[in-house]
N, C-alpha and C positions, 0 to 999 in steps of 0.2 A: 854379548852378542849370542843369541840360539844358535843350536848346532844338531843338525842332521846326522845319521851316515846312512847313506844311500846307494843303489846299486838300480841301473836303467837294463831293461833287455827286449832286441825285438823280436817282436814274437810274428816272423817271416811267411810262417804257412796260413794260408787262406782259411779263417778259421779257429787260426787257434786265440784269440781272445776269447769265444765265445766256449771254448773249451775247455778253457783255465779259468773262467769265472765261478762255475760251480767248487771248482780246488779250494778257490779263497772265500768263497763267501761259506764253505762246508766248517771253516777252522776261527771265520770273522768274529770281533765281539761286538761288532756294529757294523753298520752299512746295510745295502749300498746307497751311497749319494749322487746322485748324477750333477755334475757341476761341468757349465759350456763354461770357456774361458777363451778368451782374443788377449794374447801377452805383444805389445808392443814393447822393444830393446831400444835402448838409447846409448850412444857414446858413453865410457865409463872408463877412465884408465885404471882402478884400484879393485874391478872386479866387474860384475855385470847388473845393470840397471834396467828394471823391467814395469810397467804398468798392466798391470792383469785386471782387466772389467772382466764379470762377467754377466750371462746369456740370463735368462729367468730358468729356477728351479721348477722343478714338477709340480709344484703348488703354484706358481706362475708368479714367484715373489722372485727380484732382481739382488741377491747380493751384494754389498757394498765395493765398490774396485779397493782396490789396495795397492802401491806404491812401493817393489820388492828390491833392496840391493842383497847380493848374494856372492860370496866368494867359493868357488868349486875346484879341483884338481881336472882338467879331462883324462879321466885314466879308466879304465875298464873296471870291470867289479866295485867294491864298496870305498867309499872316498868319502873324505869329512864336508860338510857343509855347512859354511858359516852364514847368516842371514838377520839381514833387519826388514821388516814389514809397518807400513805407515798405511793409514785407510783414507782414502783419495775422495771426499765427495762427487771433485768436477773431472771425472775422465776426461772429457772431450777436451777440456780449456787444461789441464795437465798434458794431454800427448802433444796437443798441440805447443803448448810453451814449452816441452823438452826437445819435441824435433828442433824449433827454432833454435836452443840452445846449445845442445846438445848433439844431432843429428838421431834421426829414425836409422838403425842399421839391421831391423828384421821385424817380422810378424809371425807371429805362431797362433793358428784357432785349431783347438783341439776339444775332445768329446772324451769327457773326463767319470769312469765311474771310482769313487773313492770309497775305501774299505777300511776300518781298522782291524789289524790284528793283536789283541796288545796294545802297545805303545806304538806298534810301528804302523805309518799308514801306507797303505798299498795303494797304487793307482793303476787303474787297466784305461789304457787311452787310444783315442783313433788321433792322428795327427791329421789335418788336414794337408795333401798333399806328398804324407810321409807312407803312412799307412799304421800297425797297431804295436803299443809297446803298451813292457809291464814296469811300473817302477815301483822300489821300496822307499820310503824314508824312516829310519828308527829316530825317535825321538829321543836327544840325549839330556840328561840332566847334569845341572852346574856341576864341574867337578870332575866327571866319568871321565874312566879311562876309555878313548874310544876302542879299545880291544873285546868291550863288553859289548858294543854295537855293533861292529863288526863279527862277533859270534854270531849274535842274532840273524845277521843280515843273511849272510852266509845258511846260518840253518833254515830259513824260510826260504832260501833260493831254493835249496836242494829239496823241501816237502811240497815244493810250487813245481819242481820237475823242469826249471829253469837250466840249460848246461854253460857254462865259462861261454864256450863259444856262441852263444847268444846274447851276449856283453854287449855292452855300446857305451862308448866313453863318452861323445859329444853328445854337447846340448840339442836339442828340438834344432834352434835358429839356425844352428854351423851346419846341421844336415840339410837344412832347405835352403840353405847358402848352398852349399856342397849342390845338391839337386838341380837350382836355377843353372847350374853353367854345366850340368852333364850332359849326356847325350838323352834323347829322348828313348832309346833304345840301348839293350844291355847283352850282351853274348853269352846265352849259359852251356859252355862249352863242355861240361857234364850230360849233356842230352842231346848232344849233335853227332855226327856219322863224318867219322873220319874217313878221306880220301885218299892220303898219301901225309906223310913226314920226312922232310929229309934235309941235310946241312944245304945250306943255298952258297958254299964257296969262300962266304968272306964272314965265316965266323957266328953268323946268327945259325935261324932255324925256320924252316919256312912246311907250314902248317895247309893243308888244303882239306874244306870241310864240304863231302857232298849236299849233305844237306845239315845246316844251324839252324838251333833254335832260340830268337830270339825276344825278349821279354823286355814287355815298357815299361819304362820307367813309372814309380808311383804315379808323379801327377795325370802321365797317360793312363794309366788306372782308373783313376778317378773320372777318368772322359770315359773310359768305355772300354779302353783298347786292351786287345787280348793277344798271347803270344803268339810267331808265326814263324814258320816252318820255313827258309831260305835257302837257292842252291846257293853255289859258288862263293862262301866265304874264304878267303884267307886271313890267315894270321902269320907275322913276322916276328920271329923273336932277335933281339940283337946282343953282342955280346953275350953270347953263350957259353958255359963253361960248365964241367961235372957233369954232361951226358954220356952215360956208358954206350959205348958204339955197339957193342954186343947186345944190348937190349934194343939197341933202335932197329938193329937190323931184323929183330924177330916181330917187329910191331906191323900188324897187318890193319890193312881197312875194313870197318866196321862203327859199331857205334859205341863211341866212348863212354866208358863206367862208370869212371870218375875223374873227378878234376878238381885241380885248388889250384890258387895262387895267390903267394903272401909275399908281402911286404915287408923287406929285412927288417928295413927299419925302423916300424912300429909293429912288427909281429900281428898286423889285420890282415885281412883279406880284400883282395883287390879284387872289383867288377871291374867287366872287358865292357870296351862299349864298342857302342856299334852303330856306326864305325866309330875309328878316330883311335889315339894314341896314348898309352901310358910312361913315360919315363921315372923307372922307380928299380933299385933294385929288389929284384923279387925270386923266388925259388918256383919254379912250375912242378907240380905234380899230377900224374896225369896216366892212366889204366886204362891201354886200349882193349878192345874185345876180345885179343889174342896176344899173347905174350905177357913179357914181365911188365911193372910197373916202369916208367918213365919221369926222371927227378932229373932237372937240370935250374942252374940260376941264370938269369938274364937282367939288363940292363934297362931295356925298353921293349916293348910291343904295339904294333899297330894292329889294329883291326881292318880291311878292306871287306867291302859289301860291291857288291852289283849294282849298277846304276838305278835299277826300279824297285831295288830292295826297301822296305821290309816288305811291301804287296804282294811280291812273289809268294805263291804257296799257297798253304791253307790255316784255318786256323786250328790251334792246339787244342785237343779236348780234353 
């Protein structure tokens, strides 16, 4: 079975694929390709099953589809990938006969430029619905140790100016899985103007934001929709523990610095959404305008918005 090692990252800022294109194609020994791709998943229990047609090339010739099972870790950074590829004549009478047998469990169309560096192939991709990521694949041969792909991989992140924290473990599908059931709006509590912090009695923490700012969701992206400016947010944190009281009591209103929130137990970071509710343990970190930093862990949070929220406001420039 061939075998990848691969490393996926998104590339978050508006702009930056277009950015990091010139990076890789300054260092490429080939490219670029433009290659559309529509990846329908199919039930698999030994790994994941996918039918990749694709769109016509720039020369307006249609590549053959191809028929991919594929075994991957979800882990962040560089992971092995094991793969078998079969070339499909009949896409249509293929998707079709594996949904019936199999069940259809995602669709991924994304806008694919492909690069080699080397051995390894780069891909700078717009996901449809996701928005833009960088992936590596080094091509391993029979035998390697993959500690020698995993160098590679590693050293091209770091001359791509890719950081750890721009990792992304899951697949395309799981994130637009993930996406379908989020909220159409996301709290970036980094750029809102804090109104007050204070214990609410029974052990949480109860957060008041003069004015959030908050940011759609990709797919709302795609529609058009730009971030907005909202009064009267609250946030509820529950089960609080490790708040220094002396710091809280120096934290004044203004507009906060910075902000994170992760996830114990997979060490990501968590989006607030907006509204609605996270139960996870998590750790908040969090630098109001005035005073010291503020780190406490929590159990859950909700987000409440205002009834005519997100329209309130104006939009973000």
């Amino acid at each position: 079975m061939a075998r990848n090692i691969e490393i996926k990252a998104r590339l978050a800022s508006p702009g930056t694929l277009e950015t990091i294109e010139p990076r890789v194609a300054a260092i490429a020994t080939q490219g670029p390709e433009l290659l559309l791709q529509d990846d329908t998943f199919f039930g698999c229990a030994h790994g994941r099953l996918k039918l990749r047609a694709f769109g016509p090339d720039a020369q307006g010739r249609t590549p053959p589809a191809e028929l991919i099972f594929y075994r991957r870790a979800d882990a962040a950074g560089p992971r092995a990938c094991h793969y078998r590829i079969s070339a499909c004549p009949d896409p249509d009478g293929m998707r079709t006969l594996l949904a019936e047998a199999q069940g259809q469990t995602g669709r991924v169309r994304k806008r694919r430029l492909l690069y080699l560096v080397g051995r390894t192939r780069v891909h700078l991709d717009r996901v449809e619905g996701l928005g833009d990521f960088l992936e590596l694949e080094v091509v391993m041969r029979d035998g390697e140790p993959p500690e020698t792909g995993l160098d590679e991989a590693r050293a091209l992140m770091a001359t791509l100016g890719i950081a750890p924290s721009h990792l992304e473990a899951r697949a395309y599908v799981d994130l637009l899985a993930d996406a379908a059931q989020a909220p159409a709006w996301r709290l970036d509590l980094a750029d809102s103007e804090l109104a007050a912090i204070t214990p609410d009695g029974a052990g949480g923490l109860r957060l008041r934001l003069a004015i959030a700012r908050l940011e759609p969701a990709p797919s709302r992206q795609a529609e058009g929709a730009e971030a907005e400016h909202v009064a009267g947010v609250t946030l509820q944190f529950e089960a609080v523990t490790g708040l220094d009281a002396a710091a809280l009591a120096e934290a004044t209103p203004g507009r906060i610095r910075a902000a994170r929130l992760l996830a114990l137990d997979a060490g990501r970071a968590l989006v607030l959404p907006g509204p609605g509710r996270i139960a996870a343990a998590m750790q908040v970190e969090l630098q109001p305008a005035h005073g010291p930093a503020l780190v406490w862990r929590a159990e859950a949070v909700s987000v409440e918005l205002p009834g005519n929220a997100p329209r309130l406001g104006i939009h973000a420039c």
